[in-house]
TORPA-4810 file (N, C-alpha, C, O; in nm, 3 decimals):
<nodes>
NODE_1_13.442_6.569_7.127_13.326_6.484_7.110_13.196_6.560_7.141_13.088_6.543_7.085_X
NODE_2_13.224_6.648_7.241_13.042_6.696_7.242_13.032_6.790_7.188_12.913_6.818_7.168_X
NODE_3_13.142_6.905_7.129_13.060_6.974_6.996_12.994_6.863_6.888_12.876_6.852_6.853_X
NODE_4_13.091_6.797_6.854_13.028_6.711_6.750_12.889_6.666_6.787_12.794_6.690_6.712_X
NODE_5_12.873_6.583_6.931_12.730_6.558_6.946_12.638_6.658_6.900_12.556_6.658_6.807_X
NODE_6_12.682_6.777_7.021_12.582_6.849_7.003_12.506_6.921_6.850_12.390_6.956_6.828_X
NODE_7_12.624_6.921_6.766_12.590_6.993_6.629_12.496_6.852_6.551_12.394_6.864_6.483_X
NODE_8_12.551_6.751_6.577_12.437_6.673_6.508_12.302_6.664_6.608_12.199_6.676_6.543_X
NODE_9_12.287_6.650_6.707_12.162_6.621_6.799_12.067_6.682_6.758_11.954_6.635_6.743_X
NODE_10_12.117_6.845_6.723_12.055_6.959_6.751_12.069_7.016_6.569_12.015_7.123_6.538_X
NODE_11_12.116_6.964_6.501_12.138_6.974_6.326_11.976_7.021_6.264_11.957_7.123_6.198_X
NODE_12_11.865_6.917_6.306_11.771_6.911_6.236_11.634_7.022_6.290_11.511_7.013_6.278_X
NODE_13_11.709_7.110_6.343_11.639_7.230_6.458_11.671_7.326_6.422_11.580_7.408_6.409_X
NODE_14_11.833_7.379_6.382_11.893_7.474_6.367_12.035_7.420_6.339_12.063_7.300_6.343_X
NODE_15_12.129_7.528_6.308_12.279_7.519_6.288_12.343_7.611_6.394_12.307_7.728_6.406_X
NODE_16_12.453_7.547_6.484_12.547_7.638_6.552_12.657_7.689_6.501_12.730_7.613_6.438_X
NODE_17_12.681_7.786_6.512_12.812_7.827_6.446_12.918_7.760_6.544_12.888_7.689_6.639_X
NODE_18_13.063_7.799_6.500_13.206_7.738_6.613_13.160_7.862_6.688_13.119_7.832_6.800_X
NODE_19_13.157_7.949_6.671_13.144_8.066_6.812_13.044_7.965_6.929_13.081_7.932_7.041_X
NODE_20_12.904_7.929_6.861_12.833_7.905_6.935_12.877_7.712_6.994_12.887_7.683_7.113_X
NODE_21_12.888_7.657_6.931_12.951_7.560_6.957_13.114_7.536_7.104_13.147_7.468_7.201_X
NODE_22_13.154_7.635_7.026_13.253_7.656_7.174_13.239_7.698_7.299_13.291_7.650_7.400_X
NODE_23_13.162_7.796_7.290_13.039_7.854_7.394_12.971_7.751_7.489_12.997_7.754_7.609_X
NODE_24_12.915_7.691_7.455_12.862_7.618_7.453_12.976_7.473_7.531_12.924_7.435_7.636_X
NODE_25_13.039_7.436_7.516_13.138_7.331_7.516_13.233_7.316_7.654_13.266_7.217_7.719_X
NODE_26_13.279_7.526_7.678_13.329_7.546_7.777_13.214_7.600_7.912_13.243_7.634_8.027_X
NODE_27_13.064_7.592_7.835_13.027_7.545_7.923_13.017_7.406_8.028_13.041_7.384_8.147_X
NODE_28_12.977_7.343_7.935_12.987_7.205_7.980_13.105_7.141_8.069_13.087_7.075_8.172_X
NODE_29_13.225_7.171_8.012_13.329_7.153_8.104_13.361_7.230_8.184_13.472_7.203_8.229_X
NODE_30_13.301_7.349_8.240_13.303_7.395_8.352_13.196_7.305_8.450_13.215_7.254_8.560_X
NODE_31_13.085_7.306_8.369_12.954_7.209_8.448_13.015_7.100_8.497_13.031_7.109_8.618_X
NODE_32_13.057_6.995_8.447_13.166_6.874_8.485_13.262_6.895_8.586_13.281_6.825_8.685_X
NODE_33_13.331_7.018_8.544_13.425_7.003_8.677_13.362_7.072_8.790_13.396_7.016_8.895_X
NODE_34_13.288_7.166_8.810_13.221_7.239_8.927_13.113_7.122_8.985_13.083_7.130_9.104_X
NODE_35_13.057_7.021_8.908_12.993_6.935_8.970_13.012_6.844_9.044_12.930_6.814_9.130_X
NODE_36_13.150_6.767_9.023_13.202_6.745_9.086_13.238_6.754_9.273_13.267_6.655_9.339_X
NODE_37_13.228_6.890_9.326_13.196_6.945_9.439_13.033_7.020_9.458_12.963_6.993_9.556_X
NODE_38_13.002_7.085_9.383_12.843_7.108_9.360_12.767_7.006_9.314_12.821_6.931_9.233_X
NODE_39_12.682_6.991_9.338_12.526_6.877_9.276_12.469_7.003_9.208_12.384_7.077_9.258_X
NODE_40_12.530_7.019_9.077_12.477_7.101_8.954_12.340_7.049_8.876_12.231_7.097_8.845_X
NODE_41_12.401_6.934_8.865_12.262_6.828_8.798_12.348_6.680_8.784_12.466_6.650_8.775_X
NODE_42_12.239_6.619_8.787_12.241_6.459_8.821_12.259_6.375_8.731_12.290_6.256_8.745_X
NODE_43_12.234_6.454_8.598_12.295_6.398_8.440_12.485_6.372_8.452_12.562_6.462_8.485_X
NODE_44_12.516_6.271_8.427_12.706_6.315_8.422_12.698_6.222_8.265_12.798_6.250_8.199_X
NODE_45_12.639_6.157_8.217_12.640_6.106_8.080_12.680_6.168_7.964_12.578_6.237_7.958_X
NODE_46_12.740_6.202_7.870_12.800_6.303_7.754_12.638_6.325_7.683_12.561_6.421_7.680_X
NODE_47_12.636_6.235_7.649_12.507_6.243_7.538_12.372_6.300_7.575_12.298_6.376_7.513_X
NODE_48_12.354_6.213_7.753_12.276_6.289_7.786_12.258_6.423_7.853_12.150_6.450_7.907_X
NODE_49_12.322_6.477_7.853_12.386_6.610_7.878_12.328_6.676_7.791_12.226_6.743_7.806_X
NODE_50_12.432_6.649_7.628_12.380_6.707_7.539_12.250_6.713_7.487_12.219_6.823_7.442_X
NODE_51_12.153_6.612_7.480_12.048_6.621_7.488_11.972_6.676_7.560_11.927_6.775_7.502_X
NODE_52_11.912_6.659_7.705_11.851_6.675_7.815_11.875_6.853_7.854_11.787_6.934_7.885_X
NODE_53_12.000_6.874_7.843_12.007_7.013_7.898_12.053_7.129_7.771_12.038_7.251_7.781_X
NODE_54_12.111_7.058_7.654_12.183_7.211_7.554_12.079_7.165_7.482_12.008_7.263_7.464_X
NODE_55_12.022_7.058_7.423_11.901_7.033_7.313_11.762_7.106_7.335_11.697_7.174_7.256_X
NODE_56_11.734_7.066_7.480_11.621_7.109_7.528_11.636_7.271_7.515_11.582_7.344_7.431_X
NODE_57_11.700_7.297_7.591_11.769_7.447_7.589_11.737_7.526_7.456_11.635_7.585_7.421_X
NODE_58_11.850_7.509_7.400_11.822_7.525_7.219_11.691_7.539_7.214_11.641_7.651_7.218_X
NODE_59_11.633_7.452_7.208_11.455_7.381_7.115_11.354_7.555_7.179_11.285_7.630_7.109_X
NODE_60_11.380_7.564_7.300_11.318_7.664_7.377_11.347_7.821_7.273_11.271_7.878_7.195_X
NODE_61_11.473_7.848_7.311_11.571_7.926_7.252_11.519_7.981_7.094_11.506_8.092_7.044_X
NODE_62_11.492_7.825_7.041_11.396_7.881_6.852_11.263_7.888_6.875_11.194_7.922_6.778_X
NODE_63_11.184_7.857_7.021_11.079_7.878_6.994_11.056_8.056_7.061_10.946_8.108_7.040_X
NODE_64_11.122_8.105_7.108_11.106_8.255_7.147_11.131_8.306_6.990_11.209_8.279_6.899_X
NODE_65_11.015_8.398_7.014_11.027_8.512_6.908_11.148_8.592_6.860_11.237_8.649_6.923_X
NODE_66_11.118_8.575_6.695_11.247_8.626_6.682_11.308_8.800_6.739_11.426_8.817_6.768_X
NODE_67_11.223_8.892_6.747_11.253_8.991_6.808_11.343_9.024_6.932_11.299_8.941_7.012_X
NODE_68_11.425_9.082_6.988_11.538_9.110_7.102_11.388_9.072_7.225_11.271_9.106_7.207_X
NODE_69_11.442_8.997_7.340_11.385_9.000_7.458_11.449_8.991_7.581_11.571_8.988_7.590_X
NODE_70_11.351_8.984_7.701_11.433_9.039_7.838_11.347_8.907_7.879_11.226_8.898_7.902_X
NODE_71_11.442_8.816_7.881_11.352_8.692_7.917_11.484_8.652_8.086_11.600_8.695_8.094_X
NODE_72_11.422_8.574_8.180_11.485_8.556_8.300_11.432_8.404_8.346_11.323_8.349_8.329_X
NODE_73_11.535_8.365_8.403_11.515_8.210_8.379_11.531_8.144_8.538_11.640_8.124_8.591_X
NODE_74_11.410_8.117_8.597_11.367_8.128_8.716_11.479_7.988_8.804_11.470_7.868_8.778_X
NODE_75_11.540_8.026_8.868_11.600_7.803_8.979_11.688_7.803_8.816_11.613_7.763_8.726_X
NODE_76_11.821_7.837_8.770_11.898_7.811_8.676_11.959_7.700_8.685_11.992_7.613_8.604_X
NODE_77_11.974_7.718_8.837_12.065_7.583_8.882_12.233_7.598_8.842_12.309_7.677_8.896_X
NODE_78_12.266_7.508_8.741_12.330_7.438_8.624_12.353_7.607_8.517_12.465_7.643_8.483_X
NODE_79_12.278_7.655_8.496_12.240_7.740_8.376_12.172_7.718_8.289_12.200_7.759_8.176_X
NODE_80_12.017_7.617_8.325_11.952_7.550_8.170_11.832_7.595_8.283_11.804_7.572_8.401_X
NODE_81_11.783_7.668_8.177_11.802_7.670_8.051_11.833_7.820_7.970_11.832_7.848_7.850_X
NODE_82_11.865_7.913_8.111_11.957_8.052_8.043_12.080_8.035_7.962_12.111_8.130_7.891_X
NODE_83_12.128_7.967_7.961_12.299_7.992_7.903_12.281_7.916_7.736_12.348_7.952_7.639_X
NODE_84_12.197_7.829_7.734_12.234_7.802_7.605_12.127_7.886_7.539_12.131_7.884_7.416_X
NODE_85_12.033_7.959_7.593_11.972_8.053_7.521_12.017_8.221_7.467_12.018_8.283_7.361_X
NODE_86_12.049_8.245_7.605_12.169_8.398_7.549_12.325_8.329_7.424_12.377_8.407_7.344_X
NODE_87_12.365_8.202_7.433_12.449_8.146_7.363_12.399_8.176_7.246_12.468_8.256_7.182_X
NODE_88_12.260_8.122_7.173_12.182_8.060_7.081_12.124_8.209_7.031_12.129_8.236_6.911_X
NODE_89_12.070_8.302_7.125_12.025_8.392_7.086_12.094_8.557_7.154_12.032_8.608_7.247_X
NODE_90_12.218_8.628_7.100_12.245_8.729_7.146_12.220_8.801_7.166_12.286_8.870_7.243_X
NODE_91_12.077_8.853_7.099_12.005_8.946_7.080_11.896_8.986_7.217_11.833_9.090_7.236_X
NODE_92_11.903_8.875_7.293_11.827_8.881_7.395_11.882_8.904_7.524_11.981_8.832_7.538_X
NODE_93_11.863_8.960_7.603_11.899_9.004_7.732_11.876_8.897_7.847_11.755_8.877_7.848_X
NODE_94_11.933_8.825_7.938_11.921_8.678_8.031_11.961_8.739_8.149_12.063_8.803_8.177_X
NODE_95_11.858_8.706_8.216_11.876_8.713_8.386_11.841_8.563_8.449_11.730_8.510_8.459_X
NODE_96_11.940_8.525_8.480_11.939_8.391_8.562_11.926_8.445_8.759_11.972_8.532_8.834_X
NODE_97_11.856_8.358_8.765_11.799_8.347_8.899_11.777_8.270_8.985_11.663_8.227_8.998_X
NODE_98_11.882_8.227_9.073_11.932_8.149_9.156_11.933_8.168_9.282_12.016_8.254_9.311_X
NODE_99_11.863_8.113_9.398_11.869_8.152_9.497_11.985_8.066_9.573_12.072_8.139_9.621_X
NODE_100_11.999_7.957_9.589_12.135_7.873_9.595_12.224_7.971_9.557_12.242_8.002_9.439_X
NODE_101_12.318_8.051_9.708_12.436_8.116_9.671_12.582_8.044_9.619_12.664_8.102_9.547_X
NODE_102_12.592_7.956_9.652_12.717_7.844_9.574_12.680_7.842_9.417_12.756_7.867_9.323_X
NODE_103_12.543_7.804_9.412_12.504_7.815_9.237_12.524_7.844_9.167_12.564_7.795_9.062_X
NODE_104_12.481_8.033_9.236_12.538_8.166_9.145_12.667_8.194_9.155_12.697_8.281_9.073_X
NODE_105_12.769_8.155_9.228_12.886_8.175_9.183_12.925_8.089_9.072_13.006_8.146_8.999_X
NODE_106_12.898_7.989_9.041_12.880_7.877_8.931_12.852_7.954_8.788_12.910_7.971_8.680_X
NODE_107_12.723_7.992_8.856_12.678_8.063_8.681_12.709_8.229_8.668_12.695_8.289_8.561_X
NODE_108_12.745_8.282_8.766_12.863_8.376_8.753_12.981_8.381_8.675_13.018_8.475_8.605_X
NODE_109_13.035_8.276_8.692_13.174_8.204_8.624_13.126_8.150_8.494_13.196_8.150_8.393_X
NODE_110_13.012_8.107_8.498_13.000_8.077_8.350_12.964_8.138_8.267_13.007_8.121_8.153_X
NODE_111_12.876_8.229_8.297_12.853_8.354_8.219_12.964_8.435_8.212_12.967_8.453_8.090_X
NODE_112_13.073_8.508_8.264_13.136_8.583_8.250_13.188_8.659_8.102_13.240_8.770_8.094_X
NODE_113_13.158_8.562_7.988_13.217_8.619_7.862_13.124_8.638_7.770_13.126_8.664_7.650_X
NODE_114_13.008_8.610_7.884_12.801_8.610_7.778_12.772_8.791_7.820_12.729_8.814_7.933_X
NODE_115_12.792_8.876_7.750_12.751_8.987_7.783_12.665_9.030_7.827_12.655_9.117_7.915_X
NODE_116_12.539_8.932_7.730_12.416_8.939_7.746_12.343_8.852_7.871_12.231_8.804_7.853_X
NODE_117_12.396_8.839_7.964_12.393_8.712_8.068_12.408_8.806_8.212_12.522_8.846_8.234_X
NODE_118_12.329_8.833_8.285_12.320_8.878_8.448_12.273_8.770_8.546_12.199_8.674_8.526_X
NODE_119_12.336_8.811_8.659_12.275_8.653_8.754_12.271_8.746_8.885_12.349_8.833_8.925_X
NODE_120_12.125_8.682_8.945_12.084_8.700_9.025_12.076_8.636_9.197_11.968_8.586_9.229_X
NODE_121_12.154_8.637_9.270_12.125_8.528_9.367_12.032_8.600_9.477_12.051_8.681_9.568_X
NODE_122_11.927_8.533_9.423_11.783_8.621_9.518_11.663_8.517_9.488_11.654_8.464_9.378_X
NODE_123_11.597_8.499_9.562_11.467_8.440_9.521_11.369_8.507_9.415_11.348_8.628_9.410_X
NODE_124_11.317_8.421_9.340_11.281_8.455_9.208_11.127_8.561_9.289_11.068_8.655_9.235_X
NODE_125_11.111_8.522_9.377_10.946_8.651_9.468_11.013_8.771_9.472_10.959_8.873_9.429_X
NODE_126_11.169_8.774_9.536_11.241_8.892_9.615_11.286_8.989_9.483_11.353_9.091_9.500_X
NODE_127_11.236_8.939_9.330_11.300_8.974_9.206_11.192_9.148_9.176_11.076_9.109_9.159_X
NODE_128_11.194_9.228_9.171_11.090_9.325_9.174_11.151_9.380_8.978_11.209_9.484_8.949_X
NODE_129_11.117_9.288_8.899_11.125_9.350_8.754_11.046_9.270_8.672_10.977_9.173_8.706_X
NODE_130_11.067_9.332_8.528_10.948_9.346_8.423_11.027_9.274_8.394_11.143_9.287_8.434_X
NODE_131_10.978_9.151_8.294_11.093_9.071_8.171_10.975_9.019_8.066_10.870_8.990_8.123_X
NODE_132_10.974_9.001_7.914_10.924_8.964_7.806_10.886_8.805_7.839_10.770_8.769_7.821_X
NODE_133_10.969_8.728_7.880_10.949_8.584_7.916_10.985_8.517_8.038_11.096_8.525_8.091_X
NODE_134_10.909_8.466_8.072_10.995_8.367_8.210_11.028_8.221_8.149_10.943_8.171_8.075_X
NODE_135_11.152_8.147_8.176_11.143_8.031_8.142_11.215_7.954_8.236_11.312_8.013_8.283_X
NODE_136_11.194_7.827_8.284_11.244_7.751_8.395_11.227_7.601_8.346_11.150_7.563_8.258_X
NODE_137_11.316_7.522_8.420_11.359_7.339_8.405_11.373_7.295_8.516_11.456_7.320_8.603_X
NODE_138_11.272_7.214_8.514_11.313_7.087_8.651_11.285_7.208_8.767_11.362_7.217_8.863_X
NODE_139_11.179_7.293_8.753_11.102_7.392_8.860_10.925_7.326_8.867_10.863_7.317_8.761_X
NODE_140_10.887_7.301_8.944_10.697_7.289_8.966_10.686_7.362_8.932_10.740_7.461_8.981_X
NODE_141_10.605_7.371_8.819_10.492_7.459_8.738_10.442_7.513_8.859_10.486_7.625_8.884_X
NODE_142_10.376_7.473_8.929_10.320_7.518_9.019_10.347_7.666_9.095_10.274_7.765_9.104_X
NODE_143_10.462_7.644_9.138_10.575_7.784_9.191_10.609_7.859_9.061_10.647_7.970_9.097_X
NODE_144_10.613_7.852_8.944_10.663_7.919_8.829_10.533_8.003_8.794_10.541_8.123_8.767_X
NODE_145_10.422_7.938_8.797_10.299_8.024_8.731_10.227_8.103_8.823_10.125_8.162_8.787_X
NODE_146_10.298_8.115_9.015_10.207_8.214_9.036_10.313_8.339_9.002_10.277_8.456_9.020_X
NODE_147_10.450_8.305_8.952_10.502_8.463_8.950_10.428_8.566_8.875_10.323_8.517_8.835_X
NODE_148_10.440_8.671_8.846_10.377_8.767_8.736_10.446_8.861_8.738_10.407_8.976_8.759_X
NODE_149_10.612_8.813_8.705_10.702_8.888_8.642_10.692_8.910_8.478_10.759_9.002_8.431_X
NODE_150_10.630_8.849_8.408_10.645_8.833_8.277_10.504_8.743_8.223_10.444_8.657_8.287_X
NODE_151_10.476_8.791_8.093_10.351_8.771_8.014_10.317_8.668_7.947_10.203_8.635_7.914_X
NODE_152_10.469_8.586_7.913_10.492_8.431_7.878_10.560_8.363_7.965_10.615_8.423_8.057_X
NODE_153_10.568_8.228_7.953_10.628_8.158_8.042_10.620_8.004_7.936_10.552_7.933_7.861_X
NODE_154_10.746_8.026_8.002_10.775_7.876_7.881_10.839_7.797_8.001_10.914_7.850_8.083_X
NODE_155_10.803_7.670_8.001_10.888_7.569_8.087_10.889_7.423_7.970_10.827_7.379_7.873_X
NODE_156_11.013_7.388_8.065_11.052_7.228_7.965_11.030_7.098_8.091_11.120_7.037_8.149_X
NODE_157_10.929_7.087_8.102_10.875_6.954_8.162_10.881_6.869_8.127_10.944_6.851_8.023_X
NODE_158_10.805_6.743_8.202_10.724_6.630_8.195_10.621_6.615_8.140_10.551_6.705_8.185_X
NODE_159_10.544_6.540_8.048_10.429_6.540_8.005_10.340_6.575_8.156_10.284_6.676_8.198_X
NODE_160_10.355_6.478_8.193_10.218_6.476_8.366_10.227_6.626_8.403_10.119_6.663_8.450_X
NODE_161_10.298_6.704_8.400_10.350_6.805_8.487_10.274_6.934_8.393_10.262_7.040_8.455_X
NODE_162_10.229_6.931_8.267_10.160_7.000_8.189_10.033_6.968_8.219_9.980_6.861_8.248_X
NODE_163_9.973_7.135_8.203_9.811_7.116_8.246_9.745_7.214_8.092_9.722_7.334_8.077_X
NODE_164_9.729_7.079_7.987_9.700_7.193_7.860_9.590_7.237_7.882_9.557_7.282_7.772_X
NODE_165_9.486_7.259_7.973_9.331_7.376_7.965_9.464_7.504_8.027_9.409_7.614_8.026_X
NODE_166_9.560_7.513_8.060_9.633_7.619_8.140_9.719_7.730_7.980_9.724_7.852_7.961_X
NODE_167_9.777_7.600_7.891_9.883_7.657_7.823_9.874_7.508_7.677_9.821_7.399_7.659_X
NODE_168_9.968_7.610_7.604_9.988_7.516_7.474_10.125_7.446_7.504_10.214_7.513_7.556_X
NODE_169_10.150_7.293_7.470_10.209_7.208_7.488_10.291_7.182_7.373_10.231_7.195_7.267_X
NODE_170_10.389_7.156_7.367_10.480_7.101_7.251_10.571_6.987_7.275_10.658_7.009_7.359_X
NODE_171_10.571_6.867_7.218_10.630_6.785_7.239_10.790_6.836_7.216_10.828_6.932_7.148_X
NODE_172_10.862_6.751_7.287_11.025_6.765_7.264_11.093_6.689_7.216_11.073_6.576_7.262_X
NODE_173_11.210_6.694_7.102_11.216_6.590_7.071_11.316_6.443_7.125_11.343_6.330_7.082_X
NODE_174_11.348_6.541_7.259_11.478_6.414_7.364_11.389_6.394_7.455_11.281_6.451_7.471_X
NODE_175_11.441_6.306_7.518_11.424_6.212_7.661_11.275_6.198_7.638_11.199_6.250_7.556_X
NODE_176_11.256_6.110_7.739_11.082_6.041_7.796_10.964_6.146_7.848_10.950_6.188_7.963_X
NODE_177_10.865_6.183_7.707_10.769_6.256_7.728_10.772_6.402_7.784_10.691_6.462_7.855_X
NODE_178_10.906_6.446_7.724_10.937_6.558_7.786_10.844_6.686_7.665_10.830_6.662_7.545_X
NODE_179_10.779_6.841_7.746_10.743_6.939_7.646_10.789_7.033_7.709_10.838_7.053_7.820_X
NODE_180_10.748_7.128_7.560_10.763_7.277_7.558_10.617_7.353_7.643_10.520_7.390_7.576_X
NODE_181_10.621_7.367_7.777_10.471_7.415_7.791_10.451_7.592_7.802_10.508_7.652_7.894_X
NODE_182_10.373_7.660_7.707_10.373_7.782_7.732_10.272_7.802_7.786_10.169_7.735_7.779_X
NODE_183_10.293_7.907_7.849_10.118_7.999_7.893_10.157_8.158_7.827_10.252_8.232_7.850_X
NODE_184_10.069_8.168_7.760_10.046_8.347_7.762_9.970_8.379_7.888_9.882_8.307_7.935_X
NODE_185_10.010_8.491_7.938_9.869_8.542_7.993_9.815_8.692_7.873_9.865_8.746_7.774_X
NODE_186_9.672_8.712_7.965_9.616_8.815_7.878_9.692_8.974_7.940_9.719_8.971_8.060_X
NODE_187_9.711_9.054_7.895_9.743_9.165_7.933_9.640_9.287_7.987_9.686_9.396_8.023_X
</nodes>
């Protein structure tokens, strides 16, 4: 049932292949059962799952440039919104960053067969590297934009939680007033 969701939710955005679809799937049921003893995330709904965390995910995922990047994905938590992006896009290099050591054994295990997928259990300050993008979920903007690890920064918020004189905004197309908020900075 939740490939199927997910391939239609997410149909009118892009197409997953079965590689990516399965990927994808045994994530989720690792998420389910590790949550169970971890508070991974507070979603346990099928649909909203698929929406809220692989849709959103995804939506991010087509809006990075198509070119290879070294993008790192600040409080993963869960793995959203790194995992369905190295899923979605192979070409790109993912450093998840988790300071919660129980976490990262989580997204350790879930990454294990994402090549393109490294995890970090360190605070995203204690991180001393260069990356093309930062992107983070269900993190305060606030703590995300003083890093200056990286030159973009994409987060998937709340409308309220976007400050557009800061960055360009993109509506999303799941849940309640949720966006795409980027900031460039200047170089």
């Amino acid at each position: 049932m939740f490939k199927e969701l997910l391939a239609a939710e997410f149909a009118p955005y892009g197409r997953l292949s079965e590689l990516q679809l399965d990927q994808l799937e045994r994530h989720y049921q690792l998420l389910t059962r590790w949550n169970q003893r971890l508070n991974l995330t507070r979603i346990r709904d099928e649909l909203e799952a698929v929406q809220l965390h692989y849709c959103e995910s995804l939506f991010l995922a087509n809006y990075l440039p198509p070119a290879s990047q070294r993008i790192v994905d600040i409080g993963s938590g869960g793995g959203f919104p790194g995992i369905p992006i190295a899923i979605l896009r192979p070409d790109c290099e993912v450093t998840l960053v988790e300071a919660h050591q129980r976490k990262a054994v989580f997204l350790k295990e879930a990454s294990r067969e994402l090549p393109n997928v490294h995890v970090r259990s360190s605070r995203a300050e204690d991180l001393d590297e260069a990356f093309d993008w930062l992107v983070a979920r269900a993190v305060a903007p606030s703590d995300i934009l003083k890093l200056e690890m990286a030159p973009d920064i994409a987060l998937l918020i709340g409308i309220d939680d976007a400050d557009e004189a800061q960055g360009k905004v993109e509506t999303i197309p799941w849940g309640n007033r949720r966006v795409l908020f980027h900031v460039k900075r200047s170089s």
